[in-house]
N, C-alpha and C positions, 0 to 999 in steps of 0.2 A: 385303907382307902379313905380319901378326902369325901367327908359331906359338905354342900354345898347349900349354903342358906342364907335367907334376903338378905341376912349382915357380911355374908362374903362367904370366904373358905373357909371353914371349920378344922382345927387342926388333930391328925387323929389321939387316940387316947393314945396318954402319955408323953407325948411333946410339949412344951411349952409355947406356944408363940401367941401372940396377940391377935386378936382379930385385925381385919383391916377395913375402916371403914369405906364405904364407894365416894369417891370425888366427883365432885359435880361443875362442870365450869359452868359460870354462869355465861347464859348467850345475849349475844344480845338483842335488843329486840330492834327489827328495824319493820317499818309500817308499811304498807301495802301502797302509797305514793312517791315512798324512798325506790320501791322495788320497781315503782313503774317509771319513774326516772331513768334508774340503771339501765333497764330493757328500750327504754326509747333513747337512750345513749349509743347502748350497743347496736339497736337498729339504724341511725345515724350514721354510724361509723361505717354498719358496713355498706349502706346504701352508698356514701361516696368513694368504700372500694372500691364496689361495683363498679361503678362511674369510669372510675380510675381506670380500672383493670379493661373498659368497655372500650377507652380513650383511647388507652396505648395498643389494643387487639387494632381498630381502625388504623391507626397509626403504622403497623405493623402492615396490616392489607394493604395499604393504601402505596407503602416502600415496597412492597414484595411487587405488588403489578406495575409501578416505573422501574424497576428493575428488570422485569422480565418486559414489557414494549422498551425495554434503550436494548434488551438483547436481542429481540426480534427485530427491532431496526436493524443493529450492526450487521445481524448475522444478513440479511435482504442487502448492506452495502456491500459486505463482504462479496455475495457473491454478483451484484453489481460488478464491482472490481473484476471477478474474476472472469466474468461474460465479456469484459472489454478487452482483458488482458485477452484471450482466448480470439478476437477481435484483431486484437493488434496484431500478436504473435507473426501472421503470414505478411505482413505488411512490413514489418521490421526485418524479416528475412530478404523483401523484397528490398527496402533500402538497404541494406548490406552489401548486395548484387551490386546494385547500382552503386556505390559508392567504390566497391573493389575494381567493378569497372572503369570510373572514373578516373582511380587513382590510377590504373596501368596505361588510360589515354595521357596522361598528365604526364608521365614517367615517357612515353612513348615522342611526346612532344620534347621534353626537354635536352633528349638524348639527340634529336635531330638541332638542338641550339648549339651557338658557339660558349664553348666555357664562361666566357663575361657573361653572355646573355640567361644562360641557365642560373649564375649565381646572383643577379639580380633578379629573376622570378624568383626565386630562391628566398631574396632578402623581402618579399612583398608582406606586408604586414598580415594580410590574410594567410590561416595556418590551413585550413581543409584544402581539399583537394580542389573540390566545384568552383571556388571564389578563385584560384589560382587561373584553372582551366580555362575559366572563363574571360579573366584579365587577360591572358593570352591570346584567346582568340580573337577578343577587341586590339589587342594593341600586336595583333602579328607582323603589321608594316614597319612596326619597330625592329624588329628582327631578322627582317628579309631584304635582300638586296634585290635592286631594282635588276631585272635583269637590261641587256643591252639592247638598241632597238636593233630588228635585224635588217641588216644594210644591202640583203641580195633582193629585197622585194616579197619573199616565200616562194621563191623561184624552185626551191631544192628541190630534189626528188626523194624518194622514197618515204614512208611513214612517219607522219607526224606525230606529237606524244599524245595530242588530245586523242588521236584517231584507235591509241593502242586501249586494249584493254585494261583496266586495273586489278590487280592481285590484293585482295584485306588480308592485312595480316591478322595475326589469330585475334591480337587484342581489339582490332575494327570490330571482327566478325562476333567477339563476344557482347561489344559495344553495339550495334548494331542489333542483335536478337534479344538484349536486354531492354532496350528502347523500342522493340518492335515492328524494328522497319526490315525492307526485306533488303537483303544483300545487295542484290544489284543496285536498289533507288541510293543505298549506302555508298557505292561502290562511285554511281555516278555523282553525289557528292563533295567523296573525297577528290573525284578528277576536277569538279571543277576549283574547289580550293585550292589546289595544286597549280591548277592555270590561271586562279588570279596570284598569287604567288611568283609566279614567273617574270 
C-alpha cells in the first residue's frame, strides 16, 4: 500500500520512483474594488435585461389584446352580416316571385305582338324583364291599332265586351296575388286596358 505524506505519494518499498512535488499555481490576487466593480457590472447588465425582457413582456400584452378586440370585432361583424343575411333571405325570395312573375306578364304581352313589334321590344336596350314591361305599357299605342269608329250608333243588340266578364289567366292570377290585389279589382283592370285598347 501507498503512504501518503505532506510531500506527496510515498512509493512502496522496493519501487523506485521519485517523489512528486505538489504544484501550486500562483493566483492571482484581485482587490475587493476590482470585485465590486465586476458585481456592479453584472448587476447592471442584468438590471437592463430585466428592462428588456419587461419591455418586450408589455409589448407581447399589448399585441395579444389588439389581437383578440380586432377578433371580437370581426367575430360581432360577422354575425352582423349574418342577422342581415337571415333578414334579407325572405325578401330575396320575395323578389324572385315577383320577378318570375314579371317575366311570364312580359312573355304573355309579347306573344299577343305582331312579330315586328315583339322583335323590336326585343331589340330595346333594357335586358330585365320590369324595364321592358314597363316600356311597353307606356308605349302600347305603338302597338295597337286604332280600332274603327262604329258607324251603327251602338245600336246592336246583344252583349257588349265591356259588359262580359273577364277570365285571368293563370299568369294574371299569379300576377295579381303576387302584388296583392284581389282578383276581381285585377280582373276589372285588365278590362279596362283592353277597352282603351280598342
Amino acid at each position: 500500500m501507498q503512504q501518503v505524506t505532506d510531500a506527496g505519494v510515498t512509493p512502496l518499498p522496493g519501487s523506485e520512483t521519485q517523489p512528486v512535488a505538489p504544484t501550486t499555481q500562483p493566483t492571482p490576487t484581485v482587490t475587493v474594488e476590482e470585485l465590486q466593480a465586476q458585481i456592479d457590472k453584472l448587476a447592471s447588465s442584468l438590471k437592463e435585461a430585466n428592462k428588456e425582457a419587461l419591455s418586450r413582456r408589455k409589448q407581447i400584452e399589448t399585441m395579444e389584446a389588439e389581437r383578440k378586440t380586432k377578433a371580437e370585432a370581426e367575430m360581432t361583424e360577422t354575425q352582423k352580416l349574418q342577422a342581415r343575411l337571415q333578414e334579407l333571405e325572405p325578401q330575396a325570395l320575395k323578389a324572385s316571385e315577383y320577378e318570375a312573375v314579371i317575366a311570364e306578364l312580359l312573355d304573355t304581352r309579347l306573344k299577343a305582338l305582331t312579330p315586328e313589334a315583339r322583335k323590336a321590344v326585343e331589340d330595346l336596350p333594357a335586358t330585365d324583364s320590369l324595364s321592358r314591361l314597363t316600356w311597353l305599357a307606356r308605349n302600347e299605342a305603338l302597338f295597337t291599332r286604332q280600332a274603327a269608329p262604329r258607324l251603327d250608333g251602338g245600336s246592336g243588340g246583344g252583349e257588349r265586351a265591356q259588359d262580359r266578364p273577364i277570365q285571368l289567366t293563370e299568369a294574371q292570377l299569379k300576377a295579381a296575388k303576387a302584388m296583392h290585389i284581389d282578383p276581381e279589382a285585377y280582373a276589372k283592370r285588365v278590362k279596362e286596358l283592353a277597352a282603351r285598347s280598342q
